[in-house]
N, C-alpha and C positions, 0 to 999 in steps of 0.2 A: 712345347716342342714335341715336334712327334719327330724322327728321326731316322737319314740315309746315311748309311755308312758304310766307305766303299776305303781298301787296298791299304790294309796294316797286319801285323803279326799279333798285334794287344789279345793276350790270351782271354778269354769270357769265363765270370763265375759266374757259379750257380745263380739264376734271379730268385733270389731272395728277399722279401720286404722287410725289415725292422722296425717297429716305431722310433723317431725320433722327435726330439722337443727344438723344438724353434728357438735360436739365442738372439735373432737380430731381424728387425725387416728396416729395409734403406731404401727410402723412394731413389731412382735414380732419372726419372723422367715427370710427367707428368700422367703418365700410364705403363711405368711398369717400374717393379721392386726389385732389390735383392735379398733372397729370403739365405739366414745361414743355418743351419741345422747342429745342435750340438752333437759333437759323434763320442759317445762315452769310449773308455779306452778298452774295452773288451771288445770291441768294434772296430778299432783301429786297420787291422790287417783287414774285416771284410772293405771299409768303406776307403781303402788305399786305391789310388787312382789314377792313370796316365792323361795329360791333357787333351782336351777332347770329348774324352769321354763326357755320360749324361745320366741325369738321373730320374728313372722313374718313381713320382710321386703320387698317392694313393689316399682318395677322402670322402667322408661320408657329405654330401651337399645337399640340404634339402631334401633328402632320403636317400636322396640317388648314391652308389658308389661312382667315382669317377676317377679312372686315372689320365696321366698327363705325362709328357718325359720333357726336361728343361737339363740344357747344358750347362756343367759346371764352369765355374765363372772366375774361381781364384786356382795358383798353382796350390799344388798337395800342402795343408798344413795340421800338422796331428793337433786332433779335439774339433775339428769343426770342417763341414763343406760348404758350400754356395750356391747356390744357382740363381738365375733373373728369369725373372718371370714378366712377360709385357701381355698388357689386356688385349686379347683380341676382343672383333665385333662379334658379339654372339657366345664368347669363350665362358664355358659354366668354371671351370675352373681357374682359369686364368682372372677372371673378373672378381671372382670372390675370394682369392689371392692378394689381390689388391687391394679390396672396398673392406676387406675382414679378417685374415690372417694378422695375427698379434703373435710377440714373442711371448711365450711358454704355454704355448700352442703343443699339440701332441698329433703326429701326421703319422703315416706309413710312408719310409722312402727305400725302395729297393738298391740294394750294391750293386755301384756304378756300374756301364754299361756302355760298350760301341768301339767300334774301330777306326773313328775320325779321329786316330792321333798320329803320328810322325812314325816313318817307316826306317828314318833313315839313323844308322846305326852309330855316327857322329853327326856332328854338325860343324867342327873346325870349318871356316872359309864357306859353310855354307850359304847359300841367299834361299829364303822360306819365303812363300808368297800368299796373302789370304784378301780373300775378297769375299767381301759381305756385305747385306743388306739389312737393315732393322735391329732387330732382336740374333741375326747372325752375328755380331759382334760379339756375341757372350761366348762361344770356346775359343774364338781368336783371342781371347785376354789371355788366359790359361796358357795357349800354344805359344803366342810370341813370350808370354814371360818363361816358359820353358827351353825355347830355340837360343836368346837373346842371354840367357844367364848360364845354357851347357857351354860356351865356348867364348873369349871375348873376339874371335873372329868373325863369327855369324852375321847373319844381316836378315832384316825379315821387313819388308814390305808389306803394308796393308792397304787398302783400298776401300772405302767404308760408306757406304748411300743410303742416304736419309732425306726424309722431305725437307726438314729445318733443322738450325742449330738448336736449337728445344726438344728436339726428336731424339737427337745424341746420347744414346746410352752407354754409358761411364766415360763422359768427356773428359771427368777431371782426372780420371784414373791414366787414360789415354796421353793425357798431358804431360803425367808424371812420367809415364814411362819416357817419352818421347826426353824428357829430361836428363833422365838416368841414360838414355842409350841415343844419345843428339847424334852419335855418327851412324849409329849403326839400325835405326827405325826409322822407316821412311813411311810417312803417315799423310795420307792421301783423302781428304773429306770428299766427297761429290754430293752435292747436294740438288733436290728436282724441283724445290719452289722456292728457292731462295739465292740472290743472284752471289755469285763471287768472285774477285778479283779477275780469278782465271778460265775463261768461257769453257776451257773443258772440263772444268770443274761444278759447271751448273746446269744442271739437267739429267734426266733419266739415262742410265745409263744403256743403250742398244748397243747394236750391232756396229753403227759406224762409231758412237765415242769409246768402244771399247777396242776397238781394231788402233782408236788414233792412239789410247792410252799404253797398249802393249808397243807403239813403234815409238814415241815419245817419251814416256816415263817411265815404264817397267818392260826391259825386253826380256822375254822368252827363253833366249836361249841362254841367259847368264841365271836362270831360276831352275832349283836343284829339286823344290818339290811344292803344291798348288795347295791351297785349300781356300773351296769354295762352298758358302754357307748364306743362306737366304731362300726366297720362294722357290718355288719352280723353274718358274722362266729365264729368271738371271741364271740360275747354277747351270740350267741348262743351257742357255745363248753360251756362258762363258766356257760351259765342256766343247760345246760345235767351233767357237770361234778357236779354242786352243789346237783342238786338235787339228784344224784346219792351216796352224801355224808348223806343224809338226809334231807337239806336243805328244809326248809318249804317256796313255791313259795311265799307266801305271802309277804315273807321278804326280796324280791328281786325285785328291780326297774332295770327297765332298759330301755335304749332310743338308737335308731339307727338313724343315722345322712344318714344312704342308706340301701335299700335292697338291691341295684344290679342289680336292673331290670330298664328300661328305661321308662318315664312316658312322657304324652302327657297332660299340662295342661290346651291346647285349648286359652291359652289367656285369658283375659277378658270375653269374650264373649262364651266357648264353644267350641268343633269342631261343623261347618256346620251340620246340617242335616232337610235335606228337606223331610216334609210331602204331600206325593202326591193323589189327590182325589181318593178317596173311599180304601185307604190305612186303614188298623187297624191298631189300634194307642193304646195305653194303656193314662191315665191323672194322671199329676199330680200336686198334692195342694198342695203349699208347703207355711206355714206365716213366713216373716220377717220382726223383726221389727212394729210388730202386722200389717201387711198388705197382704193378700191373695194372692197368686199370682196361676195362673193358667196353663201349655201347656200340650198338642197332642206332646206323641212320637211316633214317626213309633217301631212298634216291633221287626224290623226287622234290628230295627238299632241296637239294644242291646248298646242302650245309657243309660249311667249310670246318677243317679238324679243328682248331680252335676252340669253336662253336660246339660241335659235340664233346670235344673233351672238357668242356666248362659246363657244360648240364650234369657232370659226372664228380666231377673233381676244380671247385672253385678255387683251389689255389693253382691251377695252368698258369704260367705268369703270360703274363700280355700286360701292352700297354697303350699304345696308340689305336693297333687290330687296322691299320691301313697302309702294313708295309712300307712303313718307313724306317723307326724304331729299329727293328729286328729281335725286341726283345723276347717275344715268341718262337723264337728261331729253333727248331728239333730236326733230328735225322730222319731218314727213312728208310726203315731197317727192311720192308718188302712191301710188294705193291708200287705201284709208279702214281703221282699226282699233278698237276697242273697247277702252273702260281699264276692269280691273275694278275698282281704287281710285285717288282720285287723292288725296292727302290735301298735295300740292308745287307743283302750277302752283295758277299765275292765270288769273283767265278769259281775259284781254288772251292770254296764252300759246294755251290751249287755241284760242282761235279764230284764232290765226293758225300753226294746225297742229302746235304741238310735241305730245310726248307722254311717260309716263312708260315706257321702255320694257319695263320690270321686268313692267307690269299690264298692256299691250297685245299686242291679237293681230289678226291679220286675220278682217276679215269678210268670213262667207261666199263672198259675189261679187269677191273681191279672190284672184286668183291671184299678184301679183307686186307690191310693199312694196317701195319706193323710202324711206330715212330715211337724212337726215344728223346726223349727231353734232358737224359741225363748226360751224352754224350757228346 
């Protein structure tokens, strides 16, 4: 899961990595696991968590370092957290996750992380809505078991697209719940290659079965707040179709686990890039960890801060480095920069200077990049 996270107050710690030892892996599919992590109890207060949130996870594969962010998957329970992991095509981590990951395994998982959790300050009478696709069903567990258990008024509708019922990640879980809460969880399967009783319910989800789903089955204006979780294009259709309904953005979370686009997170270290004499260079001060650190970029490299603050100081936190995540996320203490995506802050963020530093570079007129990581 690489990860967008848009319109909460969830404070952010420090990204920190820990090692932790693996206590459980649980096929839940046919390609993808639930991995749980033991959380010793000196740890407790870092890896304490609001639903939603995600966790970056950090491993040596094949030489390579490779990190990855995957959304937690059970509510807050001391001694231990969860995440699901599903194999993508191509996925270095995700795939050997799956094919190799054993419990008492020893990983690096950073304190939880993101702002895809619940804004709203009760939830007495409220109605919570989430829609998801695949592997987005993993913080919708978390969330409805959070919405459904703060109040016995609440209500939380889910809406959940998969090729097959084999594809269903935590059916059984889904079940239960649906058990425990028969009045109050409304549990919505759509499925794209398998036929089902109810024709709106079979096929890809667009523009027009989405339009039929919000006037038939879940209206708009009786939902208090959104969360939408899957690729691109869904989370996207489903922001265009809402707000087109009236839908106030503010009441709409939403997290992408991919843009679509290919990323290069350089490793540890950075991609290379060599400063050659009498080359113009832009500087930049970056504190972490209350410690100044200082490099010379060639301008010419159009390296972005990340990128040079990780040739310098390999512990920069990042995770995904394709602005999704936000785990990279620092201020900008002087100097002005450019983000080429931002799919992690908030506006409230963005205007009060922070930045993604994975997408950001100095402009132009900007010779010397002042950003704190601490703040």
């Amino acid at each position: 899961m690489a990860a967008i996270n848009l319109g909460s107050s969830t404070s952010r710690k420090r990204a920190r990595f820990h090692e932790l030892e693996v206590a459980a892996v649980r096929p839940l599919t046919e390609s993808a696991v639930e991995v749980t992590f033991a959380v010793p109890e000196e740890l407790h207060d870092d890896f304490g968590y609001s639903a939603g949130q995600h966790l970056a996870l950090r491993a040596m594969i094949d030489g390579h370092e490779v990190r990855r962010s995957y959304s937690i998957c059970r509510p807050p329970t001391p001694g231990s957290i969860s995440v699901a992991i599903k194999r993508d095509l191509g996925g270095r981590f995700s795939t050997w996750a799956n094919a190799e990951l054993q419990p008492g395994a020893r990983i690096d998982v950073m304190v939880p992380q993101g702002t895809f959790t619940s804004a709203l300050e009760q939830v007495d009478g409220a109605h919570v809505v989430g829609i998801a696709a695949g592997s987005g069903i993993t913080p919708m567990m978390a969330l409805a078991h959070e919405v459904l258990s703060r109040s016995s008024t609440s209500t939380f509708s889910l809406l959940f697209s998969n090729r097959s019922t084999l594809d269903v990640m935590f059916i059984e879980e889904l079940a239960d719940l649906k058990d425990r809460y028969p009045a109050r969880l409304a549990l919505h399967h759509v499925l794209s290659r398998e036929q089902r009783a109810a024709p709106l319910m079979s096929g890809r989800i667009d523009e027009e079965r989405l339009e039929r789903i919000l006037t038939e089955l879940i209206r708009p204006e009786s939902v208090d707040e959104w969360f939408l979780c899957g690729p691109f294009e869904l989370v996207q259709l489903c922001r265009d179709v809402l707000e087109g309904k009236g839908v106030d953005p503010a009441h709409v979370r939403f997290e992408l686990f991919t843009t679509g686009k290919p990323v290069d997170a350089g490793g540890d270290r950075g991609r290379p890039v060599q400063v050659d004499a009498g080359e113009e260079t832009w500087t930049l001060d970056f504190t972490l960890d209350g410690q100044s650190t200082q490099v010379e970029s060639p301008i010419s490299a159009r390296e972005s801060i990340l990128n040079a603050a990780l040739r310098v100081r390999p512990d920069v936190p990042f995770a995904c480095a394709g602005g999704v995540c936000g785990t990279c996320r620092a201020k900008v203490v002087s100097g002005s920069v450019s983000m080429t995506e931002n799919y992690a802050l908030e506006p409230d963020e963005i205007e009060r200077g922070y930045v993604l530093t994975c997408q950001s570079h100095p402009k132009p007129d900007t010779m010397k990049l002042v950003v704190d990581y601490d703040v």
